[in-house]
Each structure stands twice: as C-alpha cells, then as structure tokens.
C-alpha positions as CSV (number, residue, x, y, z in Angstrom):
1,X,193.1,123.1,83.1
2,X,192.7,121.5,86.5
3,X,190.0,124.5,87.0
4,X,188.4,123.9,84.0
5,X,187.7,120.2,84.6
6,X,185.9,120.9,87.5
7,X,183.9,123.4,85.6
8,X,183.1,120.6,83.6
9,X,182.3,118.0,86.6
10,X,179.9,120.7,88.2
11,X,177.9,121.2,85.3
12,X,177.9,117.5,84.0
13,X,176.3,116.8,88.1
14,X,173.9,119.3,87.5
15,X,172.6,118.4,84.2
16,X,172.5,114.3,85.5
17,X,170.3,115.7,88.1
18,X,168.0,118.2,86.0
19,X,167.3,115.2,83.5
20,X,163.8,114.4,83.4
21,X,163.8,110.9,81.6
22,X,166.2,108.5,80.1
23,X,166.4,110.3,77.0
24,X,167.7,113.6,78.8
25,X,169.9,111.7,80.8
26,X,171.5,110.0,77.4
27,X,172.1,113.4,75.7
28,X,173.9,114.6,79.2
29,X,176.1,110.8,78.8
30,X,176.9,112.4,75.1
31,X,177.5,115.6,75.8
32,X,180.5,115.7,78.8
33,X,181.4,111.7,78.1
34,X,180.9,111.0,73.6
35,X,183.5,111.0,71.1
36,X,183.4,115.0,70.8
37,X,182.2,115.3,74.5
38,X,183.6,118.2,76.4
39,X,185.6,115.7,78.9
40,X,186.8,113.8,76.1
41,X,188.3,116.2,74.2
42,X,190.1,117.3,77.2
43,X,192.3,114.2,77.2
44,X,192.7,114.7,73.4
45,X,194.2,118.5,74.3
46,X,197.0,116.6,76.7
47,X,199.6,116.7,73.8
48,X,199.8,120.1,74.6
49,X,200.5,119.8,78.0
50,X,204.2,119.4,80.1
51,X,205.3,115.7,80.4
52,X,205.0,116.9,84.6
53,X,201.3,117.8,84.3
54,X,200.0,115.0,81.7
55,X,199.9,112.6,84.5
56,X,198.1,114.9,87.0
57,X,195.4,116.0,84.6
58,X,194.9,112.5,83.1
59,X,194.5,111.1,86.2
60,X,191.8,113.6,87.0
61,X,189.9,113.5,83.9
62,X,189.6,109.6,84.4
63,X,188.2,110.2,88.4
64,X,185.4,113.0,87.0
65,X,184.9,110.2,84.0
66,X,184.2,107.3,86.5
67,X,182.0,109.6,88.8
68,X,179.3,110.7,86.0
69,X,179.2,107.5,84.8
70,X,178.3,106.0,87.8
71,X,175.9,109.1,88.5
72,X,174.3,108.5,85.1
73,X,174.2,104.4,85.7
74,X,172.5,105.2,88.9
75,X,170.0,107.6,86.9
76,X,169.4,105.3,84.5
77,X,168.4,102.8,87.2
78,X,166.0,104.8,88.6
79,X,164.1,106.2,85.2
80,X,164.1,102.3,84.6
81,X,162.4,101.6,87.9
82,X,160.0,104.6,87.7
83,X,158.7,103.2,84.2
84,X,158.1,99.6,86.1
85,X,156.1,101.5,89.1
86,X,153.9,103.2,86.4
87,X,153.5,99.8,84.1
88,X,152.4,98.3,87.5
89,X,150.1,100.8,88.7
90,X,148.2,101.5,85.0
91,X,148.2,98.2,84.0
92,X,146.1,95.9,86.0
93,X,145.0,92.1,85.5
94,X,141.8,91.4,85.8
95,X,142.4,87.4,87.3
96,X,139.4,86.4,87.4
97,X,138.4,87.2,83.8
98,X,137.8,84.4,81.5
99,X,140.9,83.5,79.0
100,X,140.3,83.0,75.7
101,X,138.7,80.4,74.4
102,X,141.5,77.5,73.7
103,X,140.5,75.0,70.9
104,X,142.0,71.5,71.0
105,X,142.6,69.0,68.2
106,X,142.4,65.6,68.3
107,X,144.0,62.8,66.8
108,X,143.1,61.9,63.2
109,X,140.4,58.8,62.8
110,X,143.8,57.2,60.3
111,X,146.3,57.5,63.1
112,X,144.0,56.8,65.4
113,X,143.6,52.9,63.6
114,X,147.0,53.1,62.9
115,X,147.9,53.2,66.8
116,X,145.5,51.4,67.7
117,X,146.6,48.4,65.0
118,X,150.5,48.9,66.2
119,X,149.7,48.6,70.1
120,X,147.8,44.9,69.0
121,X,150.3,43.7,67.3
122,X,153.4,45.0,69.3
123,X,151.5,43.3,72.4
124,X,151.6,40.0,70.0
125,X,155.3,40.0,69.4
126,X,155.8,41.8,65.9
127,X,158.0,43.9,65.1
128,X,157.0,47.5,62.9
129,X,158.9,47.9,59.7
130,X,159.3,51.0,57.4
131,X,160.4,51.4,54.1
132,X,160.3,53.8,50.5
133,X,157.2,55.0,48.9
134,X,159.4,55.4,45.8
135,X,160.1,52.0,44.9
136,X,161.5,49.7,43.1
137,X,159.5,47.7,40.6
138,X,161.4,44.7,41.3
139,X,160.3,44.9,45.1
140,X,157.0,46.1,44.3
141,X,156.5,43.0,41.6
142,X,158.8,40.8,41.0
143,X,159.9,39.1,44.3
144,X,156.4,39.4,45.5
145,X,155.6,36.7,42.3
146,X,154.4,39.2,40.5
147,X,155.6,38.6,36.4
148,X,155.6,41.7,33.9
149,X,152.9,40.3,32.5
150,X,150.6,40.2,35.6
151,X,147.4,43.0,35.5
152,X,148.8,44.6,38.4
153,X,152.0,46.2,36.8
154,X,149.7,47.9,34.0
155,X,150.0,51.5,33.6
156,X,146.0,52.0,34.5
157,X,146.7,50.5,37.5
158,X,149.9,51.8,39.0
159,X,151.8,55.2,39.1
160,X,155.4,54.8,37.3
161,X,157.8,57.0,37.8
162,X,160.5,55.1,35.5
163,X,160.2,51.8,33.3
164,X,161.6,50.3,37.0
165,X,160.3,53.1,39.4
166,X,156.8,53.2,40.9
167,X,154.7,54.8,44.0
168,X,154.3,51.3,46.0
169,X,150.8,49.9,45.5
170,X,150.7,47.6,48.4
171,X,153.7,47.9,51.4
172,X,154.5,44.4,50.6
173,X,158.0,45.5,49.5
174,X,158.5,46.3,52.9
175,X,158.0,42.6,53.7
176,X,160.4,41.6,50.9
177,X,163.0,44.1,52.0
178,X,162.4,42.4,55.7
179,X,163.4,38.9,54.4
180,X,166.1,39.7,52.3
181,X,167.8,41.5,55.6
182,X,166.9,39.5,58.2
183,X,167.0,35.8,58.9
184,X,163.9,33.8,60.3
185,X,161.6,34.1,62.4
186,X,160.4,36.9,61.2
187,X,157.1,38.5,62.5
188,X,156.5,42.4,61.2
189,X,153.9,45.1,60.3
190,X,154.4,47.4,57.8
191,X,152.1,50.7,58.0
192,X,152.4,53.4,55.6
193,X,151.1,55.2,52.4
194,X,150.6,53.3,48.9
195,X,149.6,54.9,45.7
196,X,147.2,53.4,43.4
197,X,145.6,55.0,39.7
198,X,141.9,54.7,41.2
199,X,139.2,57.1,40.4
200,X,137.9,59.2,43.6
201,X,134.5,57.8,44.9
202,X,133.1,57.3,48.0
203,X,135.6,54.0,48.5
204,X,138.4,54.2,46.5
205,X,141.6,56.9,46.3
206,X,144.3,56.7,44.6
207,X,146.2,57.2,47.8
208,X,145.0,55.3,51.1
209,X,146.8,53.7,53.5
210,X,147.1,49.8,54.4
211,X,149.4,48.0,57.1
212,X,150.9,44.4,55.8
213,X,151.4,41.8,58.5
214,X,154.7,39.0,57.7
215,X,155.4,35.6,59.9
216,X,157.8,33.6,58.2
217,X,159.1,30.7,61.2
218,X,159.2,27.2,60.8
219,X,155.7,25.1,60.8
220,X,153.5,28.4,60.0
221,X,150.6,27.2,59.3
222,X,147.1,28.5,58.2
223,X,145.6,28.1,61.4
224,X,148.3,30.6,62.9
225,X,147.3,32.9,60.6
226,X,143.6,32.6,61.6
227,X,144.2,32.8,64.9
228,X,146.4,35.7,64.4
229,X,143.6,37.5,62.6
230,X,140.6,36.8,65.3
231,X,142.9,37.8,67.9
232,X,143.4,41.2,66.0
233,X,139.1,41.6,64.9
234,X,138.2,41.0,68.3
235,X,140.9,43.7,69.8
236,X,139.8,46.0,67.0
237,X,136.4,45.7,66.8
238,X,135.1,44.5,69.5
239,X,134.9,41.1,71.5
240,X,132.3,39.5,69.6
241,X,133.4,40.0,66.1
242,X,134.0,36.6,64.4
243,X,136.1,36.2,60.9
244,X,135.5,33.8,58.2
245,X,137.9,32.8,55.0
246,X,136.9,33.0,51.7
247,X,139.0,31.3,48.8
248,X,140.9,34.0,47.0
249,X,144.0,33.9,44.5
250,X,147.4,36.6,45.3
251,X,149.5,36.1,43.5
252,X,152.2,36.2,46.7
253,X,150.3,33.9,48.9
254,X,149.2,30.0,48.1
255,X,146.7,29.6,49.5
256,X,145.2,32.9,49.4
257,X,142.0,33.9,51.5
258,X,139.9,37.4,51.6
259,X,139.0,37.5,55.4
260,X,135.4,39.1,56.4
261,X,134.3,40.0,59.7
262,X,130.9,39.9,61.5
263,X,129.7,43.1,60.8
264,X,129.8,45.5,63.9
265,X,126.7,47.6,64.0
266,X,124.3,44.8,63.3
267,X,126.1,41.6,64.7
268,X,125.8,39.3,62.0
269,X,121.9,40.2,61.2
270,X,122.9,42.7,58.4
271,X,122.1,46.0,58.4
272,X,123.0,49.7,55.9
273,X,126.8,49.2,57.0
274,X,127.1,45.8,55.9
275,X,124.5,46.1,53.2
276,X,122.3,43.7,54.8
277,X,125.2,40.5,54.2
278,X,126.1,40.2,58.0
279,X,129.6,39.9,57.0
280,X,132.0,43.3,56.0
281,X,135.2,42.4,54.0
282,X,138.1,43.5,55.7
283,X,141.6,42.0,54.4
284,X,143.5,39.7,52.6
285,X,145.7,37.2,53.6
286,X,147.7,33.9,52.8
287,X,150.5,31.5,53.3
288,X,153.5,33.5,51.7
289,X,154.0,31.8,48.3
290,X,157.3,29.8,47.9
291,X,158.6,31.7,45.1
292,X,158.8,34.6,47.1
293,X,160.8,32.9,50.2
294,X,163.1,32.0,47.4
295,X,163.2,35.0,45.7
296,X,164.0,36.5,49.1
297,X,167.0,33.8,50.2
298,X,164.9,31.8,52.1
299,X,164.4,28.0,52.2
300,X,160.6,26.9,51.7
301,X,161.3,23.6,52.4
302,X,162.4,24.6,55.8
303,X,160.5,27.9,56.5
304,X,157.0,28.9,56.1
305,X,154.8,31.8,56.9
306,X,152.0,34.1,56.4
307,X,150.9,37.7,55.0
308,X,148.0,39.7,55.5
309,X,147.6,42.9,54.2
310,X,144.5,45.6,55.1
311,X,143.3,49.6,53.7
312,X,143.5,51.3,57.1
313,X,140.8,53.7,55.8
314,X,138.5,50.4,55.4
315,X,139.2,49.6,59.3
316,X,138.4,53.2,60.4
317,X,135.0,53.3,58.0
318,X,134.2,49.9,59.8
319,X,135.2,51.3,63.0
320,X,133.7,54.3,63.2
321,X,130.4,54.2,61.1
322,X,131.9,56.2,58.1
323,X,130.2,55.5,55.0
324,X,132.4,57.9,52.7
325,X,136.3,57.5,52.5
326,X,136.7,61.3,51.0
327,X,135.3,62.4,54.5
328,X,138.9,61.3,56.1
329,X,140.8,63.5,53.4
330,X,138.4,66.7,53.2
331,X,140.0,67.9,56.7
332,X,136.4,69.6,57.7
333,X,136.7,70.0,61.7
334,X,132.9,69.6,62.0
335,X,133.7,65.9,61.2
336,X,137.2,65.2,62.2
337,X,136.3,67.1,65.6
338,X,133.8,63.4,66.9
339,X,137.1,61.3,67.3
C-alpha cells in the first residue's frame, strides 16, 4: 500500500503541474484529495489493514495530503497572480480623461428660510420647539381661545381626523404644549408643516409651512415684540426693511396686529411684487391673550408675552422674487436649481 501511495503522490505532482488554470487545478484538488478522491479513499481502506501497519500508512497518507495541498495552494496563488498581471496590462486608465459629469443639488428655497429664520432667532436667545402634526383639537382650539363655535374649527376650514383629531392648522399648539411643560421665561420657535382645507392657487395650499414665535416673561410688552420683529425683517430681508402694525383681532392674542414690511424690490415706492402698495404683508402677531396663559397654568397677572406666527412659503416668495407658491411644490430642477 506504501507503494501505491506514492503512485498516487507522483501522479497528483504531475497533474498540479500540467494544470493550465484554476479550474484544472480544482479538478486535480478533487480528484487525489475529495470525498471519493483516490487518497482519501485510501485512509477509508485502513480497516483492512494490521493494527502494526495502520499507523505507518496513516501517517503517510496525511504527509502526501499536506504536500499537494500546499502544492495546489501555491498553484492557486500563482493562477491568481497571473489573472492580476493580465487585468493590469489590458486594462489601462486613461487619467487624464474627463469623469463624468457630476450634478449637485442644492438646498430647497423652504429649508433654505427655514435655516435661515432658526440661525436669527437662535442668535436672539430662543429656543426651537417641535411637536405632532396629528393633533389634538383641544391644543389646536381650545387653549389657544379658540371656542367650538369659532369659524376656524369648521369642517371647510380644517382637516379632522376625529370629532377631537385634526392636521394642526397653525403650530401654535406647539406653543401651548411649551407652556404647559415648562415654567417662565419662555422664548421658542416652532417650525413645521400645518394643514389647512384651501383650494390650490397661486397663494394658497392646503399644506404650507409657518414658524410660530412664543415670549412669555414678566413685563413683555408690545414694544418687545416690535423690536423682536424689526430685528428679524432686517436680518431676513435686508438692512433697510422697515415693519409697520396694523390693528388686527386673533383670537389668542389681545391686542392682535398683522405686521407688513417695506417691500424689498421696490423700497417702499411700490412696484409688481408689492402690487404697487409699498408695503408686503408678512405675519401676525400679538400679546398672548390671558385666557390662554391660564388655560396653560400660567399667571397673567404675573406673566406676560408675545406670539407671532408667519407662512414660511410667504417669506421665501418675498425673499426670492417668487410670484407663484405651486412653483416651491412642483419640484422642476429648472427652477429649484437658482437657489
């Protein structure tokens, strides 16, 4: 058996060295070292065998099994390198070729205002607050002094999931959520998504996007909130825009104001963007009502404060010349590609 194991070894060498690729080389592996190989079922015939010469032939068949598997490793190896070589000398990179074209996006005109709003008043001290879409019409209405029988809560005007669920129409209830967690002073912005049953036109959208400003402190006053609000025009717009107040009624605010500013493009003189007026509206504001501090666990007669609430699609129009609202939601790269 000794004899025949060499047989084997000189044959298994030869065939290792004959291969011509991996694949050859593999079918040698299964041939003298597989399941059914030749060396293997050797050392399954060992049964057969005289206790004296099982350990002299098994140790034998296990030397030959080491040496071709090192021979075929080693082949292996070297059909692997030859394959590189090849790879490297057909394949050649032309370095100096132009790449493809790369096309980059930029950041949405909305998140663009929205950054731009958050970065103002995060340098003035506020806080940014986040809260559910899906809300509660108590939050939504009625701690923001807004009774059952108010306009606002009518079924032409906002989306209701339940008798007591609705899409939020302002992010107001943010600002109520605020106060009824944390204790004064309070100063806040709430940005996000609000839902409201409008017709699509060239200004309206059933969903837009607004940010909600909150101050509640002691001795607020109405000229904080002025202040506040030509501190944010002239960062936003520019360092000339002024801001007037005109008498308003919310029914979360007393007294209530819609702020306009001085319309960019023309300065004032009126022009197409601010249909020759001089003035563009751009939010609305107030001194937070007192039924809503209590309705919120806080103490009017200690605390006040102010709200301000704005569309963010309004700002980006102003900002960037955009006379059509359905241009930020149509998602055409010709237009979205200018910002």
């Amino acid at each position: 058996m000794q004899e025949q194991i060499s047989q084997i070894k000189e044959k298994a060498l030869e065939a290792i060295q004959n291969a011509k690729d991996a694949k050859e080389l593999d079918e040698v592996r299964v041939q003298y070292l597989g399941k059914k190989g030749e060396l293997t079922l050797i050392l399954r015939s060992m049964g057969g065998l005289s206790p004296e010469e099982r350990p002299v032939v098994g140790s034998l068949v296990n030397q030959v099994r080491d040496e071709l598997e090192a021979k075929i490793e080693e082949g292996e190896k070297s059909f692997a390198n030859k394959v590189i070589e090849e790879r490297l000398a057909t394949e050649n990179i032309d370095v100096t070729e132009p790449s493809k074209k790369m096309t980059l996006g930029s950041v949405h005109p909305i998140t663009q205002v929205v950054n731009d709003v958050k970065e103002i008043f995060i340098g003035m001290g506020y806080q940014i607050a986040d809260g559910p879409e899906v809300e509660l019409a108590t939050y939504n209405f009625d701690k923001l002094n807004t009774p059952p029988d108010h306009p606002a809560r009518d079924v032409q005007d906002t989306f209701y999931v339940t008798d007591d669920i609705v899409l939020r129409s302002q992010t107001s209830p943010v600002q109520a959520r605020v106060m009824e967690t944390q204790k004064p002073p309070i100063k806040v912005i709430c940005p996000g998504a609000v839902y409201r049953s409008d017709s699509v036109d060239a200004t309206h959208s059933p969903v837009f996007h607004q940010i909600e400003g909150l101050v509640i402190d002691k001795n607020i006053s109405m000229a904080d909130l002025k202040g506040t609000l030509e501190m944010f025009a002239k960062k936003c717009l520019g360092e000339k825009t002024q801001i007037r107040f005109r008498p308003h009624h919310f029914p979360f605010t007393e007294p209530s104001a819609e702020a306009d500013v001085s319309c960019f493009v023309c300065g004032g003189k009126g022009c197409r963007v601010c249909k020759g007026e001089g003035w563009i509206e751009l939010l609305g504001c107030g001194m937070v009502h007192p039924n809503v501090l209590r309705n919120c666990n806080i103490d009017p007669e200690e605390y006040s404060g102010f709200a301000f609430g704005f569309g963010v699609e309004r700002i980006a129009m102003a900002k960037f010349g955009i006379d059509d609202m359905r241009l930020l939601y149509e998602n055409d790269v010709r237009f979205l590609k200018q910002f």
